[in-house]
C-alpha positions in Angstrom: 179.2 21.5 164.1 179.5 24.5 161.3 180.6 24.0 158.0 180.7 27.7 156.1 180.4 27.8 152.6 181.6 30.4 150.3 178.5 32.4 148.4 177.7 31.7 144.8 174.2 33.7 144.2 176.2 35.8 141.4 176.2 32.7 139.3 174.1 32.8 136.0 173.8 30.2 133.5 174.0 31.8 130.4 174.4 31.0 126.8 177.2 32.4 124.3 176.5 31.7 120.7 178.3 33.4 117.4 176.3 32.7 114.7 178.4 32.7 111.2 176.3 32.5 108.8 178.8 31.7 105.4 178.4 34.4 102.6 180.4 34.3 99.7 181.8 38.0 98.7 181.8 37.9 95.0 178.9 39.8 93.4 178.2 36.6 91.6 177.2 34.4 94.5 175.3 37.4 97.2 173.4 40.7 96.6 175.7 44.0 97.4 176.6 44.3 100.8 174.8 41.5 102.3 178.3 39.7 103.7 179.3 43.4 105.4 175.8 43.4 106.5 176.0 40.0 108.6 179.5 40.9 109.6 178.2 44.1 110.9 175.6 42.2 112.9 178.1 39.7 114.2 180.8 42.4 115.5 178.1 44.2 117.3 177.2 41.1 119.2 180.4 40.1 119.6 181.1 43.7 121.0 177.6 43.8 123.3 179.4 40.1 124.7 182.2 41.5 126.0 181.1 44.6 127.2 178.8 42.2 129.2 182.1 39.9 130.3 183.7 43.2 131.5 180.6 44.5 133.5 178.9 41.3 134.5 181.3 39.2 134.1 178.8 36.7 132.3 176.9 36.4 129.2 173.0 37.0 128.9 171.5 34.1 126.4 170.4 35.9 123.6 168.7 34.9 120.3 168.6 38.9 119.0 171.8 37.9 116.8 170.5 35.1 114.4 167.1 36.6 114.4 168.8 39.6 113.2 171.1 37.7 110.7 167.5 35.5 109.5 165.9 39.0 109.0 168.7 40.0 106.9 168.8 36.7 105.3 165.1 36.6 104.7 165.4 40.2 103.0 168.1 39.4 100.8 166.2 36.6 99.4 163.2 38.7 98.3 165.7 40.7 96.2 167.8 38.1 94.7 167.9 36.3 91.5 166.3 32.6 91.6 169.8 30.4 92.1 170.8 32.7 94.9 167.4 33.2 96.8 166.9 29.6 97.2 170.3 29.6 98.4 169.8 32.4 101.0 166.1 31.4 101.9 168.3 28.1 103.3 171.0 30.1 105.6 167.4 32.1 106.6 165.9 28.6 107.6 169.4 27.7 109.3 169.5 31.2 111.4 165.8 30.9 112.5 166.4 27.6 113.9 169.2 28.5 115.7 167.6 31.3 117.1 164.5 29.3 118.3 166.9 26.8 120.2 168.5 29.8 121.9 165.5 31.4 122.7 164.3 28.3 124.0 167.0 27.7 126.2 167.1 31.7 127.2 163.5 31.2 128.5 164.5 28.4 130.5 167.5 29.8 131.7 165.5 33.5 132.7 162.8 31.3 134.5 165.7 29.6 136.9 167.3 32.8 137.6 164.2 34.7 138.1 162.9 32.2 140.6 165.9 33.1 142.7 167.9 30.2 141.2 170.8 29.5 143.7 170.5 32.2 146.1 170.3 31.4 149.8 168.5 34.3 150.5 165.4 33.5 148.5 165.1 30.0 150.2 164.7 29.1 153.7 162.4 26.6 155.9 158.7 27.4 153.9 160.5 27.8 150.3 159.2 25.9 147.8 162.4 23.7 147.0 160.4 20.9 144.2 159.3 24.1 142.2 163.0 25.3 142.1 164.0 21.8 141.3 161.9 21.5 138.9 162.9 24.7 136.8 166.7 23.6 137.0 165.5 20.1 135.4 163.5 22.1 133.2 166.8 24.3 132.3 168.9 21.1 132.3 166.5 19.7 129.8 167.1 22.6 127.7 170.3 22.2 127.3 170.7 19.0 126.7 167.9 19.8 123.6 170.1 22.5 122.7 173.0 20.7 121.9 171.2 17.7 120.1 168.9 19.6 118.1 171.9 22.1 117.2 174.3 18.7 116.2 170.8 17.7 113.8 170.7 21.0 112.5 174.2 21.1 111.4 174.3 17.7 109.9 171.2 18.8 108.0 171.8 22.0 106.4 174.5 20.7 103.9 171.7 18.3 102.6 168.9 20.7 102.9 171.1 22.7 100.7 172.9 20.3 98.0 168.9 19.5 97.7 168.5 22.7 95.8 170.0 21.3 92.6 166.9 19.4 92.1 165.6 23.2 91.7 168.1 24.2 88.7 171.1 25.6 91.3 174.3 25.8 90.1 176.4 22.7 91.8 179.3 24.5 92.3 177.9 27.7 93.6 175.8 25.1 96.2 179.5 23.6 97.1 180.9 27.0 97.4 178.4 28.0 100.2 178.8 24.8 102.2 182.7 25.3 101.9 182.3 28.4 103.3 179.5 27.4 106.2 181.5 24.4 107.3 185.0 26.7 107.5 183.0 28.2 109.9 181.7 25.0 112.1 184.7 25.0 114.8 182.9 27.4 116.7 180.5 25.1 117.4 182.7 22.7 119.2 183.2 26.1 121.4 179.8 26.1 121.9 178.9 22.1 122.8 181.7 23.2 125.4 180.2 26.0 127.2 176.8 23.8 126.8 178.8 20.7 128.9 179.4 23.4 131.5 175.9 24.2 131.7 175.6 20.8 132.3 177.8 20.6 135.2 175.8 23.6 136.6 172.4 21.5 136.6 174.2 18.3 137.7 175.9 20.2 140.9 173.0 22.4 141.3 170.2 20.1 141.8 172.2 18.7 144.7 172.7 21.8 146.2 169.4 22.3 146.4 168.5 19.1 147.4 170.6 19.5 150.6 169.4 22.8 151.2 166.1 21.4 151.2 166.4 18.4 153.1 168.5 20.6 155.7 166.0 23.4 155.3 165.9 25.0 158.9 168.9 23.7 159.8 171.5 26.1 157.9 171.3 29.9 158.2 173.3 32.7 156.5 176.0 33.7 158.0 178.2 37.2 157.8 179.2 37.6 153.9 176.2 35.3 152.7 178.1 32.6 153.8 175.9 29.4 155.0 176.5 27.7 157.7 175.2 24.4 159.1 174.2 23.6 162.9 175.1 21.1 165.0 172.2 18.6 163.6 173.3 18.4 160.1 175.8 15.1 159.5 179.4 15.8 158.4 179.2 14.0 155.5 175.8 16.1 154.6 177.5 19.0 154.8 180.6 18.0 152.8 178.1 16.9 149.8 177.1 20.1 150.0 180.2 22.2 150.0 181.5 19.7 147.1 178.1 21.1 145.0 178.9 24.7 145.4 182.5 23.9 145.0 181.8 22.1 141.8 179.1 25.4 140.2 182.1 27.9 140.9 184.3 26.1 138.8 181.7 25.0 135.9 180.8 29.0 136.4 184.5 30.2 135.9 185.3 27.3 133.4 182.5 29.0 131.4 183.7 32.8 131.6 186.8 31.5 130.4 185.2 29.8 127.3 183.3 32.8 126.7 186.2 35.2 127.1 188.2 33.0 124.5 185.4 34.0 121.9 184.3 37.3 123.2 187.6 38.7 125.2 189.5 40.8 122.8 188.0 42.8 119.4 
């Protein structure tokens, strides 16, 4: 018997991450321009992500953003007075961290899809299925590191911060600043969603593989890059198969639809 499957080598795993790091405006809390300066860098990412929605259709995972916001951080700091460069040299720390986790999980990410990640076409009876395996575990681990070490982070940084009064800051300009960082925190929930869906990827996506690999010569590619199985492959083989593809077209779409409700309209 055949069983046809729809194609789904388009699919990326990607990661979509606003940083906003909280600045107060007044000229008694951050050095000229420094809060137009981070918005500036946060519109022109925001802007990059969906260009990329409307071209690609996905996000790229990309840690230029809050390296770029750290760097401006970082700068700031060397120019400011005492009370507010111990305050900036914190949302510096706060930005590089995020970056690294992003970076982390971009490298990750690049490795799968590089390898071929789910496309048909690059596997086949002689592929090397384990090392593709292990690259999507290696991703899957990512993520899940991602979202724990970003939940730490964000529990920490309100300490790290308050902890500056023991260095002769100003209590209520250290409240001010976590006021303002935690107004910004619900777009993190956005982000542990689009991370679950990442999740889903991996979990459908290793057995995807898995039944590719233990069918391997058994399943061709048929007209449109659709796969189909021979007679020799069990029904219910087959059926855990299409319910994997099935199941990384909807975590893929459910993603695009997160990322477009953050990126989709200036």
């Amino acid at each position: 018997m055949n069983k046809t499957l729809l194609p789904v080598f388009g699919l990326a795993l990607v990661c979509a991450m606003s940083l906003l790091v909280s600045c107060d405006r007044s000229a008694s809390q951050s050095p000229d321009n420094l809060a137009d300066d981070l918005d500036q860098i946060n519109e022109d990412y925001a802007e990059r992500n969906r260009r990329d929605l409307d071209e690609k259709g996905y996000i790229e995972p990309d840690a230029s953003q809050a390296n770029e916001l750290a760097t401006e951080l970082r700068a700031a700091a060397g120019d400011a007075p005492p009370e507010q460069a111990a305050v900036l040299a914190e949302s510096a720390f706060f930005a590089e961290s995020v970056a690294a986790l992003v970076q982390d999980f971009a490298d990750h990410t690049n490795a799968f899809i590089n390898s071929g990640g789910f496309d048909p076409a690059t596997l086949g009876p002689n592929a090397d299925y384990e090392a593709r395996l292990a690259l999507l575990d290696n991703l899957a681990n990512a993520n899940t590191r991602f979202t724990t070490e970003l939940d730490t982070l964000l529990a920490e940084h309100p300490k790290r911060v308050r902890s500056l009064t023991s260095k002769g800051v100003d209590a209520d300009v250290i409240e001010g600043y976590i006021e303002g960082f935690e107004s910004n925190n619900a777009q993190f929930d956005l982000v542990r969603e689009i991370r679950r869906t990442d999740a889903d990827l991996c979990r459908h996506g290793r057995v995807y593989l898995e039944v590719l690999r233990d069918t391997a010569g058994h399943w061709s590619l048929g007209t449109l890059g659709m796969i189909e199985f021979d007679e020799t492959v069990p029904e219910e083989t087959a059926d855990r198969f299409i319910a994997a593809a099935e199941g990384i077209q909807i975590a893929g779409n459910e993603q695009a639809e997160l990322q477009r409700s953050q990126f989709g309209s200036p």
